[in-house]
MIVEX-380425 format. One record per residue (C-alpha): residue in one letter; x, y, z. Coordinates in steps of 0.02 Angstrom, whole numbers, always signed. Example, Ala and Ser with C-alpha at 12.3 -4.5 7.8 and 13.67 -1.06 7.14 Angstrom:
BEGIN
{aa=A	X=+615	Y=-225	Z=+390};
{aa=S	X=+684	Y=-53	Z=+357};
// end
This chain:
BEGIN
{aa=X	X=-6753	Y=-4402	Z=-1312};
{aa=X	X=-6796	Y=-4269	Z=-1456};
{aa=X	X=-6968	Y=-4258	Z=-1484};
{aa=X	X=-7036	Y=-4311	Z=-1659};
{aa=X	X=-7151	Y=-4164	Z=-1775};
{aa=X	X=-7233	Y=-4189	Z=-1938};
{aa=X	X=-7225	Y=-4058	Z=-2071};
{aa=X	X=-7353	Y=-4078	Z=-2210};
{aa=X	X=-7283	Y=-3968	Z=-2356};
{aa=X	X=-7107	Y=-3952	Z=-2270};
{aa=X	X=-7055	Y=-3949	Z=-2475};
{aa=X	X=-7118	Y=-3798	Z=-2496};
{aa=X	X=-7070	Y=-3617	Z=-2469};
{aa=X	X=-7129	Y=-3599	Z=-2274};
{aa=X	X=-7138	Y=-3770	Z=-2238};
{aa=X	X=-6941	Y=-3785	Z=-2278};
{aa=X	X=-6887	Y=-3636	Z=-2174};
{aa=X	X=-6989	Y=-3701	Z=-2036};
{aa=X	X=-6926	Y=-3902	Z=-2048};
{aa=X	X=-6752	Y=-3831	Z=-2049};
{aa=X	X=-6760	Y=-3713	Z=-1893};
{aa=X	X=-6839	Y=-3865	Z=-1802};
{aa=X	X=-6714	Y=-3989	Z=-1857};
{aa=X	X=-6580	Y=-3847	Z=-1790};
{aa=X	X=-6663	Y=-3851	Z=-1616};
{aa=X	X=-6671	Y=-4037	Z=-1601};
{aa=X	X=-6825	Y=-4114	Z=-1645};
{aa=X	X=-6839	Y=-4266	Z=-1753};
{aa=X	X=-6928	Y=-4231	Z=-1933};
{aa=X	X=-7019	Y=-4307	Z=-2037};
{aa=X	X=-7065	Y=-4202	Z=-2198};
{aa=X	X=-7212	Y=-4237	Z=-2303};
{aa=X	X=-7239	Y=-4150	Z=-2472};
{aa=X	X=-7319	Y=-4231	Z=-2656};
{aa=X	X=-7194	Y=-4089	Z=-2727};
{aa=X	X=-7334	Y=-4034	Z=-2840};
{aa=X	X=-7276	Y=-3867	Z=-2785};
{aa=X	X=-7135	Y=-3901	Z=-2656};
{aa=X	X=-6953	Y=-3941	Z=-2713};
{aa=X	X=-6852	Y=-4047	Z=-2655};
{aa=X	X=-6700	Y=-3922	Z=-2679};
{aa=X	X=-6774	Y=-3846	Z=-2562};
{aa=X	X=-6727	Y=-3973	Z=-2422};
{aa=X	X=-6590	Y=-4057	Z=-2487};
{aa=X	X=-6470	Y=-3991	Z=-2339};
{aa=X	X=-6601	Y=-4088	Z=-2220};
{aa=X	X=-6597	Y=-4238	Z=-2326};
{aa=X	X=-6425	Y=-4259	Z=-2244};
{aa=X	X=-6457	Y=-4234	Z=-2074};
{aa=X	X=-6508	Y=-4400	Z=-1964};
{aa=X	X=-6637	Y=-4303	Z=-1895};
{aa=X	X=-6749	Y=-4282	Z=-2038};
{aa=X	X=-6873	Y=-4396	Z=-2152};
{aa=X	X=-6934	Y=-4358	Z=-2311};
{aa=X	X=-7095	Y=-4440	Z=-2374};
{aa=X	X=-7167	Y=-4428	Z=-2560};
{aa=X	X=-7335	Y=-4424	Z=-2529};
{aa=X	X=-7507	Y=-4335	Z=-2506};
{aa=X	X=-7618	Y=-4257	Z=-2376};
{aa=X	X=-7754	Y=-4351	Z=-2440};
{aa=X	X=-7703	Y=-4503	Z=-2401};
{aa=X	X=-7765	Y=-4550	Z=-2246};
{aa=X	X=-7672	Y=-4733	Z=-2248};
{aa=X	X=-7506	Y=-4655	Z=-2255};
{aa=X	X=-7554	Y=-4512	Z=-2118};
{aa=X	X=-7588	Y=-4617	Z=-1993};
{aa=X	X=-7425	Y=-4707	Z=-2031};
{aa=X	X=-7332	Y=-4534	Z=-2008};
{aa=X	X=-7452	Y=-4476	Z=-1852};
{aa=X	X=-7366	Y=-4638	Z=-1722};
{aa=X	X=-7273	Y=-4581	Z=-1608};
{aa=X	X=-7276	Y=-4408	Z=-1678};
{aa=X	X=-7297	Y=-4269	Z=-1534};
{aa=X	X=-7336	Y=-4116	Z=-1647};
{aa=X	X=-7398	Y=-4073	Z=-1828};
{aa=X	X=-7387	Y=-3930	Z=-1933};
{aa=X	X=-7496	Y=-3935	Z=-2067};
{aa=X	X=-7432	Y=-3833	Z=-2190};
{aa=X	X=-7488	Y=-3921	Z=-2369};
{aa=X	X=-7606	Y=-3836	Z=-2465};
{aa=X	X=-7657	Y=-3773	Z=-2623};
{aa=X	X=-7636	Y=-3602	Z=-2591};
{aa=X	X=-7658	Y=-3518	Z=-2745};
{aa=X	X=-7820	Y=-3398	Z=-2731};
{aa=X	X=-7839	Y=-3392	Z=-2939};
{aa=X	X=-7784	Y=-3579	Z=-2942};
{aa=X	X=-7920	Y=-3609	Z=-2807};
{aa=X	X=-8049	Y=-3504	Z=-2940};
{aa=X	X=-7986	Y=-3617	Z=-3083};
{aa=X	X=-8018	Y=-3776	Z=-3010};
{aa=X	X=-8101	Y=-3776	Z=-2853};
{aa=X	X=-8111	Y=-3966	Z=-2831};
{aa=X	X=-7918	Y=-4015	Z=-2821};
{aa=X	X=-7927	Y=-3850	Z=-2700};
{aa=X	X=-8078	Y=-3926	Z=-2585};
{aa=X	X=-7998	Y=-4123	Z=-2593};
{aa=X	X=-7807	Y=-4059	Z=-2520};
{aa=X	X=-7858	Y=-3916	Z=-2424};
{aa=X	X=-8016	Y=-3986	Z=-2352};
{aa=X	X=-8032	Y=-4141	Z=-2356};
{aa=X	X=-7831	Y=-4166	Z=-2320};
{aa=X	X=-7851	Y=-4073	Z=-2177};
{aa=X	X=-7990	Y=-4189	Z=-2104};
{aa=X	X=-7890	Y=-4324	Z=-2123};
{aa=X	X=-7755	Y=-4257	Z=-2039};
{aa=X	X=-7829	Y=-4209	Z=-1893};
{aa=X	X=-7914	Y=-4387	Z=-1900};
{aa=X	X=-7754	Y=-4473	Z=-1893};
{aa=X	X=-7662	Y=-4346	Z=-1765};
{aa=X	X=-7819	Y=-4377	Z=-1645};
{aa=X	X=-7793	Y=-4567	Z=-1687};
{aa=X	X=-7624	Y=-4591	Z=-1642};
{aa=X	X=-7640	Y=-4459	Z=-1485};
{aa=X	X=-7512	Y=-4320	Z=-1538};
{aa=X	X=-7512	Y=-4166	Z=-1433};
{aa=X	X=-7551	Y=-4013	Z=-1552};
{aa=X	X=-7579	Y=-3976	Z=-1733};
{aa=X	X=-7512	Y=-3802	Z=-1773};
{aa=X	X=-7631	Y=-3762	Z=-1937};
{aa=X	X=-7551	Y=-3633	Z=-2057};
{aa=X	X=-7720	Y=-3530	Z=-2089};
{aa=X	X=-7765	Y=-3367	Z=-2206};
{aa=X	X=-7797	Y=-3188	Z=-2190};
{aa=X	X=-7902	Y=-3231	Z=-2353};
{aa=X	X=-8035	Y=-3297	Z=-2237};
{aa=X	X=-8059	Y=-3104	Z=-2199};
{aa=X	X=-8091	Y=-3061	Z=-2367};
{aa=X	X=-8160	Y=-2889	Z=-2407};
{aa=X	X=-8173	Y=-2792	Z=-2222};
{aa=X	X=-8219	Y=-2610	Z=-2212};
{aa=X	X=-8094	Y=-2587	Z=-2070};
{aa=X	X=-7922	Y=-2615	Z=-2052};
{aa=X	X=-7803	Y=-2692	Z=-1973};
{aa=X	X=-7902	Y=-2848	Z=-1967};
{aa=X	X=-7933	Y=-2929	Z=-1784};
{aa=X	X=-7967	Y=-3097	Z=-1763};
{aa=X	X=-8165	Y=-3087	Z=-1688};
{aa=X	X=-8200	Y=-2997	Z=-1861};
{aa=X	X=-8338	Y=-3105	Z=-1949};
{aa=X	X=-8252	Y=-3203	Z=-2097};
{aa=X	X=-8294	Y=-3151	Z=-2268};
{aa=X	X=-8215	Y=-3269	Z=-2383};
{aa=X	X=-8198	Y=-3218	Z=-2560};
{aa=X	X=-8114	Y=-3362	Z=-2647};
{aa=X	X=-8129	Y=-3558	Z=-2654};
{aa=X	X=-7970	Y=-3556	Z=-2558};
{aa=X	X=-8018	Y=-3435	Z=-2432};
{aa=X	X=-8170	Y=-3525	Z=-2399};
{aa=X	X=-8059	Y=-3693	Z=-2362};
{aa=X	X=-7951	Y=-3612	Z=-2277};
{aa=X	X=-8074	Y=-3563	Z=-2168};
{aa=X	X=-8162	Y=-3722	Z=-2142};
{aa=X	X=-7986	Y=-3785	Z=-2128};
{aa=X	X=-8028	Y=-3668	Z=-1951};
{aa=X	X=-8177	Y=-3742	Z=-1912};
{aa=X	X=-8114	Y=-3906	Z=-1917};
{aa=X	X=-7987	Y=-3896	Z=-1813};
{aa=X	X=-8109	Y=-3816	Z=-1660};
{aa=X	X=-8214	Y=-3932	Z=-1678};
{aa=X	X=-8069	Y=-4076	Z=-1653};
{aa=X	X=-8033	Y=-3954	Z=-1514};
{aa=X	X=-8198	Y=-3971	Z=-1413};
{aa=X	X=-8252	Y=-4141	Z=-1447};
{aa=X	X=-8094	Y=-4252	Z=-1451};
{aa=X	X=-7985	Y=-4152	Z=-1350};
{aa=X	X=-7855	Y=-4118	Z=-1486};
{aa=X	X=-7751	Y=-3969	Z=-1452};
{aa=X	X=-7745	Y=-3867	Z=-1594};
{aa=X	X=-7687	Y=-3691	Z=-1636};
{aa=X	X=-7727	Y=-3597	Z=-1800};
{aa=X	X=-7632	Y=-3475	Z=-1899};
{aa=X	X=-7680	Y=-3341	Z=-1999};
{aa=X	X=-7549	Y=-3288	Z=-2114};
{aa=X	X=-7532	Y=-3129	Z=-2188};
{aa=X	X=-7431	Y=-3105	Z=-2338};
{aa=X	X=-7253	Y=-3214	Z=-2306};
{aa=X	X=-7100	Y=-3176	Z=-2404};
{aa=X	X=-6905	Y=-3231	Z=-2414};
{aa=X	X=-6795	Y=-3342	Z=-2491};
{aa=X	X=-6840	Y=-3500	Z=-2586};
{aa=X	X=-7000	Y=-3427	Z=-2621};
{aa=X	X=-7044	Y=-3482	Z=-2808};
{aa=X	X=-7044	Y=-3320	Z=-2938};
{aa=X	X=-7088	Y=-3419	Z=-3083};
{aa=X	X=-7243	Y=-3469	Z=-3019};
{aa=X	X=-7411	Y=-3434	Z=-3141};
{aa=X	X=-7480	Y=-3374	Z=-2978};
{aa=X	X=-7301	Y=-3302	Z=-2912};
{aa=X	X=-7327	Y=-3190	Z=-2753};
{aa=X	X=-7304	Y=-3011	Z=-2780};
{aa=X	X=-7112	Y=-2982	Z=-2692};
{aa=X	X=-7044	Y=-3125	Z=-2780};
{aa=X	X=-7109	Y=-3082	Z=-2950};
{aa=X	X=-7066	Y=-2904	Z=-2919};
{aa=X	X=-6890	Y=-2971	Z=-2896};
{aa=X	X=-6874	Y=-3085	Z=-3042};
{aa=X	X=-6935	Y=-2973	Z=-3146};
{aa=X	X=-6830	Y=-2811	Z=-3107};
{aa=X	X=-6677	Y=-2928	Z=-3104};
{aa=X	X=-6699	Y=-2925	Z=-3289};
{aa=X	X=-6717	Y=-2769	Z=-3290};
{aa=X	X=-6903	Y=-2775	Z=-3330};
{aa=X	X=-7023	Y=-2659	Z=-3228};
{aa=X	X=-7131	Y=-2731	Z=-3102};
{aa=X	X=-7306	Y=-2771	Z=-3169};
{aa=X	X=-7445	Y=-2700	Z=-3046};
{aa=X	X=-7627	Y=-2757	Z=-3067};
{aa=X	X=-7757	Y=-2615	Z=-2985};
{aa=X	X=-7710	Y=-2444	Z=-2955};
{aa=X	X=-7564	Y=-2516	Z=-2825};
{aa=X	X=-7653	Y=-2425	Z=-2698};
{aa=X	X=-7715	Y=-2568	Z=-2607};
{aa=X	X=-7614	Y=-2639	Z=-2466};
{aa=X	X=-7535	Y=-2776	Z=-2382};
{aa=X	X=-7454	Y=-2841	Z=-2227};
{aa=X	X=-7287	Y=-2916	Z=-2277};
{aa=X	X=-7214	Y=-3043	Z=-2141};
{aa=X	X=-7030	Y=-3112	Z=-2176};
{aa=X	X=-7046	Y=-3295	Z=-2161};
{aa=X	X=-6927	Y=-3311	Z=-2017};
{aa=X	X=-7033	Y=-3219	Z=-1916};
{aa=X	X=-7166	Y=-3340	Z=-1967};
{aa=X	X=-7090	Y=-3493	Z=-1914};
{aa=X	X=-7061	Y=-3428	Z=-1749};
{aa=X	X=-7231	Y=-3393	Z=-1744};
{aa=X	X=-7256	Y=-3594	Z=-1784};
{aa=X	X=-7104	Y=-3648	Z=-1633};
{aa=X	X=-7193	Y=-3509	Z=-1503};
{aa=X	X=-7374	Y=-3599	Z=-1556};
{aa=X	X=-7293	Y=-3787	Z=-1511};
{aa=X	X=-7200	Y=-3718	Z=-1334};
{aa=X	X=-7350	Y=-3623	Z=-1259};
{aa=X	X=-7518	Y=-3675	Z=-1214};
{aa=X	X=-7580	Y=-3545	Z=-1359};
{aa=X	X=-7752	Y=-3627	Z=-1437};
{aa=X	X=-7876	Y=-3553	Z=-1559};
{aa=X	X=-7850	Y=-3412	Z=-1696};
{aa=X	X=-7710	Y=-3306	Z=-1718};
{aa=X	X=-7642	Y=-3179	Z=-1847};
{aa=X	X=-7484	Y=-3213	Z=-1902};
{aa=X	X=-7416	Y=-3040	Z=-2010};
{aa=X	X=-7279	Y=-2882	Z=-1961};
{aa=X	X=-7436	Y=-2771	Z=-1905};
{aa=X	X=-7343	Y=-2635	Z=-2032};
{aa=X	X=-7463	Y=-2586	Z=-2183};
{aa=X	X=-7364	Y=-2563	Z=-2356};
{aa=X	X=-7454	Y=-2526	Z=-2518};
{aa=X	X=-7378	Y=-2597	Z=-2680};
{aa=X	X=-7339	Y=-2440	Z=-2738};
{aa=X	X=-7240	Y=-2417	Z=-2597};
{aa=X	X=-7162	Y=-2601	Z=-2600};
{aa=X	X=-7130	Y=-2585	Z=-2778};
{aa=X	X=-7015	Y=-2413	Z=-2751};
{aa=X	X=-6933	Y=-2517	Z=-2605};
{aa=X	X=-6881	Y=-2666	Z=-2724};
{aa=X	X=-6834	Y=-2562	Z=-2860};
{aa=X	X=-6712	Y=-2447	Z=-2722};
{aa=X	X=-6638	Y=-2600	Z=-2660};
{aa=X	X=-6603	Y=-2660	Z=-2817};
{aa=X	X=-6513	Y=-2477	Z=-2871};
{aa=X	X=-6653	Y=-2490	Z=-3030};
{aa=X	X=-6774	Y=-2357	Z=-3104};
{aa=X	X=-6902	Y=-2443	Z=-3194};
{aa=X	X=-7072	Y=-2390	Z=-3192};
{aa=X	X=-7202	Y=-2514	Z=-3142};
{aa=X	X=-7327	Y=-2565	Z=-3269};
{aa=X	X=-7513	Y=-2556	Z=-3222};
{aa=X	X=-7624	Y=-2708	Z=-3282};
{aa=X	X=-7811	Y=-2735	Z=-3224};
{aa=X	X=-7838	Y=-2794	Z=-3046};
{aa=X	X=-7865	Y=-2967	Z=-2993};
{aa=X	X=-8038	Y=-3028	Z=-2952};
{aa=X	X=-8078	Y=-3106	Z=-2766};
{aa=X	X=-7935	Y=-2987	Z=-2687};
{aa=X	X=-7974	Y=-2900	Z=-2548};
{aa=X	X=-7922	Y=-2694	Z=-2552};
{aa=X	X=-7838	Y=-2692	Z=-2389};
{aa=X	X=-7739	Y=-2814	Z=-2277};
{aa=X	X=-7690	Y=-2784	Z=-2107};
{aa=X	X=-7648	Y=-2892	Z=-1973};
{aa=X	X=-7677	Y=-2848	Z=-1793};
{aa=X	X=-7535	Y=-2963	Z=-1693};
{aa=X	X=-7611	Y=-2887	Z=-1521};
{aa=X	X=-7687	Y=-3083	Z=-1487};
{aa=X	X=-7523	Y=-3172	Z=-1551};
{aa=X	X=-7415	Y=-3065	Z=-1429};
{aa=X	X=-7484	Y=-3168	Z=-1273};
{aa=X	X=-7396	Y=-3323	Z=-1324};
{aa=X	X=-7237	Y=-3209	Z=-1364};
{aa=X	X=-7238	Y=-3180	Z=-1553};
{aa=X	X=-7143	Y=-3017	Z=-1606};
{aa=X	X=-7102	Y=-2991	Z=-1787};
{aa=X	X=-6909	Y=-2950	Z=-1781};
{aa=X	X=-6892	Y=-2914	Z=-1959};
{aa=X	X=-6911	Y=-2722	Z=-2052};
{aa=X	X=-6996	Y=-2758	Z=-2228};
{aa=X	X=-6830	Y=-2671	Z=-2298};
{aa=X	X=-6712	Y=-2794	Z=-2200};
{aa=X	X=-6815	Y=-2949	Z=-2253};
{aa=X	X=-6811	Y=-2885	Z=-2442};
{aa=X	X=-6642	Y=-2854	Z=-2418};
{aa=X	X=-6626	Y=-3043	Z=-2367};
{aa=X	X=-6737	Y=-3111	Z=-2513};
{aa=X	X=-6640	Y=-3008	Z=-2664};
{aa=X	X=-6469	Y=-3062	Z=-2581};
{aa=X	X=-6551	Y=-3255	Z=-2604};
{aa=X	X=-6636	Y=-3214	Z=-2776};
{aa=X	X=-6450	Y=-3162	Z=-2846};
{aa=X	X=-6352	Y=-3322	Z=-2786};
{aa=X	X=-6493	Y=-3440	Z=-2888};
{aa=X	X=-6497	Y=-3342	Z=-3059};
// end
């Protein structure tokens, strides 16, 4: 009998990638997403299989999450509102989904007795650090709204941990690219808008002096991260990036060679409540077997091949 998994946000870019490569190895799943940001384009392949569920609805919703939780052995909570200027914009819809949905969550998983919540975390809860790469003792220094919910997001989920016994595991992403990641997007992420916008043959806009860096994780590497998380007894905080450093200097010259362009990037002023330097250290992850299999050029490679087939 296949077991059954839960993916809140499975609309959306990583939550898609991630209900699909489940749904390949067997399980039964049920997708959740409001599609305030997720598309359902994005799963319709699933929405064929008899394997997968899609529900219309919303993390906050405690009612229809403990419908979802029965019988369900695992949960990845992706859903969020993970937009760090969104989150500075309006900080309450940011606290109700990200906080507050989480709670109820891990109410209704501890309700209905499933085995592990897999928690799709932030490097943002690092914030501003004077060393680099970042290691997961490091005190948090949140710098946004959505930092700080991501990181009581954390919180949450230890303390469900020690006092009701509910296995949970909690991942700190790092900056996640690949296909079906949105580049129109007010708040697009920086690959995918560097890709939309040299595609039409417009340089890529950089805001800061593009000397501040980033650890850029193709997404499949990031749902095996998830799968690994589920199959081992791995509990607690983990950084989820490539543990390779890339400035956006550098990953704009990378786009613009793979894309055979020579466009100069435009320089705007930087973006408040970003930190200078990301870096993940994936020494912890290792011990329940994560390895990043994917070169930054590869996975670009990947993501512009996807970008060209939905102009």
């Amino acid at each position: 009998m296949s077991k059954k998994v839960l993916v809140t946000g499975g609309a959306g870019f990583i939550g898609c990638h991630l209900a699909e490569e489940l749904a390949d190895q067997g399980y039964y799943v049920t997708i959740l997403d409001d599609l305030s940001t997720g598309k359902l384009e994005n799963i319709d392949g699933l929405l064929r299989r008899n394997n997968v569920d899609f529900i219309r609805g919303s993390v906050t919703s405690l009612p229809l999450l403990q419908k979802l939780s029965r019988d369900v052995d695992y949960v990845f909570h992706q859903a969020a509102c993970s937009s760090v200027p969104g989150s500075i914009e309006d900080p309450l819809t940011t606290n109700e989904v990200n906080i507050e949905g989480t709670l109820r969550l891990l109410l209704a998983a501890r309700d209905n007795k499933v085995r592990k919540v897999i928690y799709a975390s932030s490097s943002a809860v690092y914030g501003d650090t004077l060393t680099t790469p970042q290691k997961e003792d490091m005190p948090p220094n949140p710098l946004s709204p959505y930092a700080f919910t991501k990181l009581a997001g954390e919180y949450y989920c230890h303390i469900f941990r020690q006092m009701y016994g509910l296995s949970t595991v909690c991942l700190r992403y790092f900056n996640i690219y690949g296909p079906r990641q949105d580049p129109h997007s007010q708040y697009a992420a920086v690959i995918p808008a560097f890709i939309e916008r040299v595609s039409r043959d417009l340089p890529p806009i950089i805001f800061g002096d593009g000397n501040q860096s980033r650890d850029f994780a193709f997404v499949d590497d990031v749902v095996q991260a998830n799968i690994l998380a589920l199959q081992n007894n791995a509990e607690g905080t983990y950084n989820i990036g490539s543990g390779r450093n890339t400035t956006i200097n550098e990953l704009a010259q990378v786009v613009l060679q793979a894309m055979t362009k020579n466009l100069p990037p435009v320089y705007k002023e930087p973006r408040s409540s970003e930190p200078r330097h990301s870096s993940a250290d994936i020494t912890k992850a290792k011990s329940f077997g994560y390895k990043p299999k994917w070169a930054l050029e590869d996975g670009l490679q990947r993501t512009i091949e996807w970008f060209r087939t939905v102009k």
